[in-house]
C-alpha positions as a LaTeX table, in Angstrom:
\begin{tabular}{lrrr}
\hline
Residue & $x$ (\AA) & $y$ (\AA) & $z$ (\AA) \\
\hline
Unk1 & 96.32 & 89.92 & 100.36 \\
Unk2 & 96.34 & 92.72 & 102.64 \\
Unk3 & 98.43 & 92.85 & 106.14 \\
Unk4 & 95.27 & 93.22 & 108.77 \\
Unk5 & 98.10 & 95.11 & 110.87 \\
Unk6 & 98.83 & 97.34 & 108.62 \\
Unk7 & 95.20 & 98.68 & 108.30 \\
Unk8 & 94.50 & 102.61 & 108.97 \\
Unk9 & 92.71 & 102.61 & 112.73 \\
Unk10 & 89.37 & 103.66 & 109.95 \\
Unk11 & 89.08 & 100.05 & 109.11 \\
Unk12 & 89.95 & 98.22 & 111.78 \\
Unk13 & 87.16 & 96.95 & 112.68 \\
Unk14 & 85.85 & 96.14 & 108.88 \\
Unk15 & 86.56 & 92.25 & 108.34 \\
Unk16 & 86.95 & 92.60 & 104.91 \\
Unk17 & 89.39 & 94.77 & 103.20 \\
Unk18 & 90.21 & 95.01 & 99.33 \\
Unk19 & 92.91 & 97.25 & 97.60 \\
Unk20 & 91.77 & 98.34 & 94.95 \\
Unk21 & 94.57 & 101.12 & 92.16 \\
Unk22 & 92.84 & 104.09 & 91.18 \\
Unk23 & 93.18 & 103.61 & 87.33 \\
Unk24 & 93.22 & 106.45 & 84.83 \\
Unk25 & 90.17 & 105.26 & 82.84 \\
Unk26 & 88.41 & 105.79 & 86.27 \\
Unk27 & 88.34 & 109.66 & 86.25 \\
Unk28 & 85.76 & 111.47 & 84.36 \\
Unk29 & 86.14 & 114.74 & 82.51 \\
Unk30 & 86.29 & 117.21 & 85.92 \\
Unk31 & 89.86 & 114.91 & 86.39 \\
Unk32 & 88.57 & 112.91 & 89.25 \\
Unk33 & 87.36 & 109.44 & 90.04 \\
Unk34 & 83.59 & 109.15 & 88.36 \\
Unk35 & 80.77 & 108.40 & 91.14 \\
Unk36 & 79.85 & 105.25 & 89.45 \\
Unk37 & 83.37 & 103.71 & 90.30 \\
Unk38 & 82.37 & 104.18 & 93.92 \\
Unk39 & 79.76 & 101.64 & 93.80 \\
Unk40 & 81.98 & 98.84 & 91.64 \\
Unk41 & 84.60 & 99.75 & 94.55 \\
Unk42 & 81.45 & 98.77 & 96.91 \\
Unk43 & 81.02 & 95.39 & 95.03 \\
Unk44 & 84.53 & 94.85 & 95.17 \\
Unk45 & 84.07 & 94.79 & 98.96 \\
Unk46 & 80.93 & 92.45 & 99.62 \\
Unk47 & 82.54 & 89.49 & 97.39 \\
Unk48 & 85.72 & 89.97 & 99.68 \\
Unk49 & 83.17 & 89.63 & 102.84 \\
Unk50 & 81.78 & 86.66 & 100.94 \\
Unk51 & 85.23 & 85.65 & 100.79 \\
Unk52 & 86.43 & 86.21 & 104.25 \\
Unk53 & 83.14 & 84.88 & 105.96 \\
Unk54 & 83.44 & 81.73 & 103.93 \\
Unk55 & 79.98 & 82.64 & 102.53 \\
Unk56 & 80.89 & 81.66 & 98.80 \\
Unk57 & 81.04 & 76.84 & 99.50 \\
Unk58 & 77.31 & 77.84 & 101.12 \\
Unk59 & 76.58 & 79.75 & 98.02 \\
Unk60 & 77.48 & 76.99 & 95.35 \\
Unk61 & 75.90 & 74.54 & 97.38 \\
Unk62 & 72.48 & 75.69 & 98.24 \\
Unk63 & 72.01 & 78.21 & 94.77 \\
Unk64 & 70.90 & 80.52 & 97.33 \\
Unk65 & 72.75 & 84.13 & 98.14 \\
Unk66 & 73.21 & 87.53 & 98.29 \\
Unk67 & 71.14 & 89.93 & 95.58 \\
Unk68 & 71.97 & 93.81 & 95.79 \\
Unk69 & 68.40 & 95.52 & 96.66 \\
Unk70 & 69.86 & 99.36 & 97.21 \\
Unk71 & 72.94 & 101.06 & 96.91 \\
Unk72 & 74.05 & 104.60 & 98.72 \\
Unk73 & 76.62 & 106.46 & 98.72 \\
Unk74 & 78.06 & 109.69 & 100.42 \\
Unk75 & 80.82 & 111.25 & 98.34 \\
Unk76 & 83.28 & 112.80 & 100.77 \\
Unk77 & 86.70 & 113.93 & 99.05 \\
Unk78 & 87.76 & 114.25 & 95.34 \\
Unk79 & 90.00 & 111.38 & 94.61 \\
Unk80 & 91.80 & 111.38 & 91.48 \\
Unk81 & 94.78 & 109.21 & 89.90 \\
Unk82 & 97.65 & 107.85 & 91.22 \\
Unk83 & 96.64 & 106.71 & 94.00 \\
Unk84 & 95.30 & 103.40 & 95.90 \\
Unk85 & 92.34 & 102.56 & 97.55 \\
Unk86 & 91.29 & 100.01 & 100.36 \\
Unk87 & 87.53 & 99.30 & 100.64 \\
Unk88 & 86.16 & 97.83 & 103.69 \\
Unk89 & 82.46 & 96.24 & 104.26 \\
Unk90 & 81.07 & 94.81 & 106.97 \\
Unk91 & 77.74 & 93.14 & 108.07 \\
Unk92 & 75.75 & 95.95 & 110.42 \\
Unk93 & 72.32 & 94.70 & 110.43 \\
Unk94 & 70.45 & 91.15 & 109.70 \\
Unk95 & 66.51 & 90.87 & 109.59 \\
Unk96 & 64.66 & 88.13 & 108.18 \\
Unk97 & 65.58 & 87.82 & 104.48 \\
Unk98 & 67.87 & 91.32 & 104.38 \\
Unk99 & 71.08 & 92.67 & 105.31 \\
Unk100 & 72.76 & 95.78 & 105.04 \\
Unk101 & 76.61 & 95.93 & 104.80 \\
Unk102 & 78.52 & 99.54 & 105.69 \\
Unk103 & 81.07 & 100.28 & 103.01 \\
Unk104 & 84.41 & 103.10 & 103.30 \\
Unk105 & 86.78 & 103.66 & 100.64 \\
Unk106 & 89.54 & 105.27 & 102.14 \\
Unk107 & 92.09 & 106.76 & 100.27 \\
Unk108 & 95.92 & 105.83 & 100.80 \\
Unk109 & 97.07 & 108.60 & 98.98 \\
Unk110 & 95.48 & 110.96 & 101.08 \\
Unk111 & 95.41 & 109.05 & 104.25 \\
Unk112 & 91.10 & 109.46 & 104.91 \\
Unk113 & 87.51 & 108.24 & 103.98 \\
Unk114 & 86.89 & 110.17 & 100.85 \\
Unk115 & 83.55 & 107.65 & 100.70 \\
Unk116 & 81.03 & 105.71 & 102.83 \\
Unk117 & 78.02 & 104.59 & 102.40 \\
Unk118 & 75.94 & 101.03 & 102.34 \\
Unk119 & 74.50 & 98.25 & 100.77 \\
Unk120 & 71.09 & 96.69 & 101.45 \\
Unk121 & 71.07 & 92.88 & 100.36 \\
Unk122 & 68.42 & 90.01 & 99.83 \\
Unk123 & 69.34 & 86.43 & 100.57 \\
Unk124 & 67.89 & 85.32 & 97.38 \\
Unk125 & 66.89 & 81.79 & 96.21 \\
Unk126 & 68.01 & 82.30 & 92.51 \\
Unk127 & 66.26 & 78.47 & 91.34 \\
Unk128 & 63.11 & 80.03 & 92.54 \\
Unk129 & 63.57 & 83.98 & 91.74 \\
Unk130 & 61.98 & 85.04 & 95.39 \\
Unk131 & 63.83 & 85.82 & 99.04 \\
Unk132 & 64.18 & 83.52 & 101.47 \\
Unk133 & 64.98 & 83.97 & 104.92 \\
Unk134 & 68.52 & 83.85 & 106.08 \\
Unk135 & 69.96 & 80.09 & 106.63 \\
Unk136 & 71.21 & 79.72 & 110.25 \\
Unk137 & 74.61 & 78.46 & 109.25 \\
Unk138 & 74.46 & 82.04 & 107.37 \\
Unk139 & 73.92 & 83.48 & 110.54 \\
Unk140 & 76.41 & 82.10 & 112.41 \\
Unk141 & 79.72 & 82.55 & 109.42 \\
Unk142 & 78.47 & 86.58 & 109.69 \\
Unk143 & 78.50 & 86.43 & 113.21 \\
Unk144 & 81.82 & 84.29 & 113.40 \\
Unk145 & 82.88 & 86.98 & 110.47 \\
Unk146 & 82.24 & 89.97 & 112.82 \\
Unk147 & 82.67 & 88.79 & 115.78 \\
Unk148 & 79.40 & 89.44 & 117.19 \\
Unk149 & 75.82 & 88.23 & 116.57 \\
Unk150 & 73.78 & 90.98 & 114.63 \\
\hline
\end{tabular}
């Protein structure tokens, strides 16, 4: 579990944080971390949020949840092994049956963002294979999550 006070003033503000080792297997052959291991790094983060917002008991209960839609990423610094990275996502936008989380994956090692970028998300009805619009009590664990309503 990570310290909240111990945070770098870049994710202060994200309510959920994973650490995450650079491993070795996670360079390619130009000797730096591959760009697909951004986007794992990006998953990493939204099942922390569904963590930290207490998202997952609604989940198992209803069969109804988050589905990845899109992905994007902006590739900002090389990052290469050793090193240590903490991954931050929060909620930044909720319509009708989507979301879109904001991801950074800041690097301990070199004390910055080398990566940001976002996720756009589906509340999905996974008995029925179609969206469905966002649950209220959703609503209000995201908003209790960020402190804000969206």
């Amino acid at each position: 579990m990570i310290d909240r006070s111990d945070l770098p003033p870049e994710l202060v503000d994200f309510p959920a944080v994973a650490q995450v080792p650079v491993q070795w297997g996670d360079m390619d052959s130009f000797q730096h971390v591959n760009n697909i291991v951004y986007l794992r790094w990006f998953e990493t983060s939204r099942v922390r949020y569904l963590e930290v917002s207490g998202l997952n008991p609604v989940m198992e209960a209803t069969g109804c949840g988050p589905i990845l839609a899109s992905v994007h990423c902006n590739y900002r610094k090389q990052l290469r092994y050793p090193d240590s990275v903490l991954i931050g996502a929060r909620m930044v936008k909720l319509g009708g049956t989507s979301m879109k989380v904001e991801h950074v994956v800041y690097s301990k090692g070199q004390g910055s963002i080398v990566a940001d970028g976002e996720s756009g998300v589906v509340y999905f009805d996974y008995a029925n294979q179609r969206p469905i619009v966002i649950p209220e009590e959703v609503r209000k664990l995201i908003a209790q999550t960020e402190g804000r309503e969206l």
